[in-house]
C-alpha angles and dihedrals in degrees: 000000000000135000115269140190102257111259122237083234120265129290114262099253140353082261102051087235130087128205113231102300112244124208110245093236085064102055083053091048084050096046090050089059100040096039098031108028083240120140134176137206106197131009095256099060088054096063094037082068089042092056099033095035101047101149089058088028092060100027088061083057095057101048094039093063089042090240100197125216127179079208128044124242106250079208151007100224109005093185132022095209126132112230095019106042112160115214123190108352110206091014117133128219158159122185079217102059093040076059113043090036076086092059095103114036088041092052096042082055090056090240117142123220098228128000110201135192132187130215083254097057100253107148131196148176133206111208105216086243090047086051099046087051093048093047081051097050089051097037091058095042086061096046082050081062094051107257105166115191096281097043115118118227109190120194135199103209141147119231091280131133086256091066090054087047097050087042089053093050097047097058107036079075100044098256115137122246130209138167154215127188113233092245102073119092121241106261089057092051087046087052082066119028092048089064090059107033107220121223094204135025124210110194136175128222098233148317139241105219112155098008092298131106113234118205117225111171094094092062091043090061094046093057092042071058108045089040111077092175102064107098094171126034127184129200128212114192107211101162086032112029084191092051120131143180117202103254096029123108108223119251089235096046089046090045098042105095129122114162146123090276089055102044082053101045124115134176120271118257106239129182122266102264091033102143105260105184130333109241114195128222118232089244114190090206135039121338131358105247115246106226117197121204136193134241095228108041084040094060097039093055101040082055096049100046099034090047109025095038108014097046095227109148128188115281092236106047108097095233080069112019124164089017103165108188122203127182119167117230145136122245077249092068138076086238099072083062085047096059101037084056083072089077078059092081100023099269128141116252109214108198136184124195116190132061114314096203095057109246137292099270090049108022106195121165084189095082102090085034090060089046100056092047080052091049113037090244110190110177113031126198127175129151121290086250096053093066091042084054089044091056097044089056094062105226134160117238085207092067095058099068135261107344087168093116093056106105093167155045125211127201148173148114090088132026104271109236113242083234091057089040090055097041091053088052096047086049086053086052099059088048093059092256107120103164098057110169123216115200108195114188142179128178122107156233081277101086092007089242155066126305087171131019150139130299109207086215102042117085133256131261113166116230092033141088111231096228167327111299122249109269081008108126096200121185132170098208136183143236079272102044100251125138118248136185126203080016131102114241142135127311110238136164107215100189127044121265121217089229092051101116122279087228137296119285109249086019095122100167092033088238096122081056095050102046095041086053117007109040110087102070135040115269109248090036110128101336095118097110101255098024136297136100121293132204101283081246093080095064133243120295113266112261110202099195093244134127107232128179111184111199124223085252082058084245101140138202130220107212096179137263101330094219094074095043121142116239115192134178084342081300106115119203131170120246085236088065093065098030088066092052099044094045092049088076108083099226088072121081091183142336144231123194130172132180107220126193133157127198093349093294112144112291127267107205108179118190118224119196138181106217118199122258110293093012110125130207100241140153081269106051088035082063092051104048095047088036077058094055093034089053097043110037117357145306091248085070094057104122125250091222136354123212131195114231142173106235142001111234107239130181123245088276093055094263125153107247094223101147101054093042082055096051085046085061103048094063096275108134113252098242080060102057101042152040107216092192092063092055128096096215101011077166095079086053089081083073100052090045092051085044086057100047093051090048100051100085094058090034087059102038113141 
């Protein structure tokens, strides 16, 4: 890799000129009529045939996205259990080969595999040879130290190309990869890392977040410390590309082979179900749980929810040439995954490490904005949060440079406002662009993808996501059991997905598996394909722990995690529902409810709200907050008190810790209800506890 001058993005063909584009669900659809004989008249009956046919549903994938095997499947799904499915039986994979099987029509095309920048402007692009030589290199170095297919190897790297490489190389010889984002302090790596017992550990030296450099080899020695089990450690510098640590092999020396050995290496063929990485959950209490994942149900479903729904092609076929997708995250969240499994389908992976909102001292939400004009960025994702940031700030997409590539907005981690979705379209507008497409998406590290997404095809309506997603059984349920539809229930998955995890790490009876996803509702209940019950013996349906309402039009809302819904006066609403009408007023930052009740005695819900810097809580703000709740939802949400704080306690991934600030309140101490290592301010946690304390006297008032 070598620093470049950023390039203004690629033409639009080898020609300079491109056909009519065509959504990528299309050319499927296509492909199912002109390959199957299967035609559909409305979206929803295709995916009526994708969740009640699964055998022909993931079979087409297969064969759409050409999935090679030097052995044949003896099925498509073996057994219809949930936990326990069996996909595939006899197939042969390896997530690396699908990838690198891309590295020479990509490159004859001059189109590079990931293209990286800094907070402090260094650039870089990684050719698709380059990155094939530099997985080998790497591939080979571990196999030196003795990983066999099984052995962990757990890395604590920034979102830069060297953690997709490392990735890469782990995994091309079965070892199983895992890791942490240089962020996170070392207890909470350790909480992690401890449960899988890494073989080999992969550190950097530090990281620039800010506007500041952040030193990391302390804690790196601390983890080589508290890990027995690493026999072989590697150090990247990233803020010193000469750093060292005694007993750590160097990153240039591990990846500088080119040799014979090297220009001959493949990726191991591995069987279908064969661990690919171990993905962890933000738990609030104990432990985080430890989520293994498969080769083959991860790349068929990547496949199946970056191309088919999130109309992301391959870089190198002339309906999409030149694509460049971009989606901001950290190495601590499912949407690093997200954007590596672009290499997937050839497509270059465009990545950013560092602070996409500039530093303290110079805010600035035009960072990512500027990079993707620099870059030739065609397809955007960010957090939900970023564009409302984006939006509060108040900036101009006009001021950062030609956006005129970008076709397509991606979002998640929190359910997108209708007034931010609108802003960000109004924004395309005046841009030229009048067709901006907002691809709204939920699903989870879980199952590491989609349960809801977007539809290029389908219309817009903001504040909702367009539909459920292809394979994916979708289902709002009640307290009974029982489907509804304009109605909020819970979100349940009532068939198996090929991408649901294989099983926890440690868990040695499966019942930590069972009770986080299978134990609300009766096994058998719902899981025929296309309703109806089952024999008991093929498991309960999957509950997410999310409010969903589906709409007639198939359109659903997220309303948040339904078990911190507020429940007023018998009338249930999700906390997303007044966030988005609290933060709408410029004065909040960000907002905290909770619906308190003890012993059945009548509900306390406070309010707590971040206000931005020289806002006051007055009578008149006060108005304006509860006039916002009152307008938008009911007055039975208006809040019983608001309180001004400084921060709202999130998780790691950037999730509102609703539920262990409830149970706070409720009289829980404070060491029961959450993981501070697995916060991302547990600072802020002193207030709340002081709040509690002060509150228990009226809280437990006979």
């Amino acid at each position: 890799m070598e620093t470049t001058t950023p390039p203004s993005g690629p033409s639009t063909s080898a020609e300079g000129a491109r056909p009519p584009y065509i959504p990528q669900i299309r050319l499927y659809q296509n492909w199912l009529r002109d390959e199957r004989g299967i035609a559909f008249d409305s979206y929803d009956a295709l995916w009526r045939w994708s969740t009640t046919e699964l055998d022909a549903f993931w079979q087409s994938v297969w064969d759409y996205f050409d999935l090679q095997s030097p052995t044949p499947h003896t099925a498509v799904l073996a057994r219809n259990t949930m936990p326990g499915a069996q996909w595939f039986p006899g197939a042969q994979v390896n997530y690396a080969r699908q990838a690198l099987r891309h590295v020479d029509a990509a490159h004859a095309a001059g189109l590079p595999a990931i293209i990286s920048r800094n907070e402090k402007g260094q650039h870089r692009e990684l050719s698709w040879p380059e990155l094939s030589r530099q997985v080998a290199s790497l591939a080979l170095h571990l196999k030196a130290q003795g990983v066999e297919p099984g052995d962990r190897v757990a890395a604590y790297l920034p979102n830069v190309p060297e953690a997709m490489v490392a990735f890469l190389a782990t995994v091309s010889i079965g070892g199983v990869w895992s890791i942490c984002a240089p962020d996170m302090g070392t207890h909470a790596v350790l909480d992690r890392f401890r449960q899988i017992e890494p073989k080999v550990l992969i550190g950097v030296d530090g990281v620039t977040y800010g506007g500041r450099d952040h030193d990391r080899t302390a804690v790196l020695a601390e983890l080589r410390e508290a890990l027995p089990s690493v026999q072989h450690a590697v150090l990247l510098g990233n803020l010193d590309a000469s750093a060292s640590m005694d007993g750590w092999a160097g990153w240039a020396s591990a990846t500088a082979r080119h040799d014979p050995d090297t220009a001959a290496f493949e990726p191991m063929w591995l069987p279908f179900d064969h661990p690919l990485w171990i993905v962890y959950s933000s738990g609030t209490t104990g432990l985080p749980k430890p989520i293994v994942h498969g080769h083959g149900g991860t790349v068929l479903v990547a496949l199946q929810l970056k191309v088919l729904h999130n109309d992301i092609g391959c870089s190198y076929e002339p309906n999409s040439f030149g694509e460049r997708y971009h989606w901001y995250s950290s190495t601590g969240w499912v949407m690093w995954n997200a954007q590596l499994s672009g290499l997937l389908s050839g497509t270059t992976c465009v990545i950013y490490d560092g602070n996409p909102g500039g530093s303290k001292e110079h805010p600035d939400w035009g960072v990512l904005w500027r990079f993707a004009a620099d870059t030739g960025v065609t397809f955007f994702g960010a957090g939900a949060a970023f564009f409302a940031n984006c939006m509060k700030a108040g900036i101009t997409l006009a001021d950062y440079g030609d956006l005129g590539r970008i076709r397509a907005l991606g979002t998640t981690g929190s359910p997108l406002s209708p007034e931010v979705q609108e802003w960000g379209t109004a924004q395309f507008e005046a841009l030229g662009t009048h067709d901006i497409w907002w691809n709204n998406i939920s699903g989870g590290t879980d199952f590491c993808g989609a349960f809801i997404g977007g539809h290029r095809e389908l219309p817009q309506v903001p504040g909702e996501m367009q539909c459920r997603m292809l394979g994916a059984a979708v289902e709002s349920w009640d307290a009974e059991g029982r489907p509804v539809m304009d109605a909020v229930g819970e979100l349940v998955c009532a068939q198996p997905i090929p991408s649901m995890p294989l099983y926890l790490w440690g868990d040695k009876d499966g019942s930590r598996y069972l009770s986080s996803y299978f134990d609300m509702y009766p096994a058998g209940h719902g899981r025929q394909p296309g309703g109806g019950d089952g024999p008991a013996s093929m498991g309960a349906v999957w509950r997410h722990g999310d409010w969903l309402k589906i709409g007639a039009n198939g359109g659903c809302i997220i309303y948040g995690r339904s078990d911190a819904t507020i429940n007023r006066h018998g009338l249930r609403m999700g906390t997303s529902e007044i966030y988005s009408a609290v933060e709408s007023l410029p004065e909040v930052l960000d907002s905290l409810v909770v619906d308190l009740e003890y012993l059945g005695r009548e509900s306390y819900m406070p309010l707590f709200v971040v206000l931005r810097p020289g806002s006051v809580l007055d009578e008149a703000l006060r108005g304006r907050i509860n006039g916002a709740v009152r307008t938008a939802l009911s007055p039975r949400f208006v809040p019983d008190d608001i309180f001004v704080v400084a921060e709202v306690p999130r998780t790691l991934s950037g999730k509102k810790q609703e539920l262990p600030i409830k149970k706070l309140l409720l009289g829980q101490p404070i060491e029961k209800v959450v993981n501070k290592d697995a916060m991302a301010n547990p600072g802020c946690l002193d207030w709340y506890v002081a709040f509690a304390a002060e509150r228990a006297g009226v809280l437990l008032k006979p």
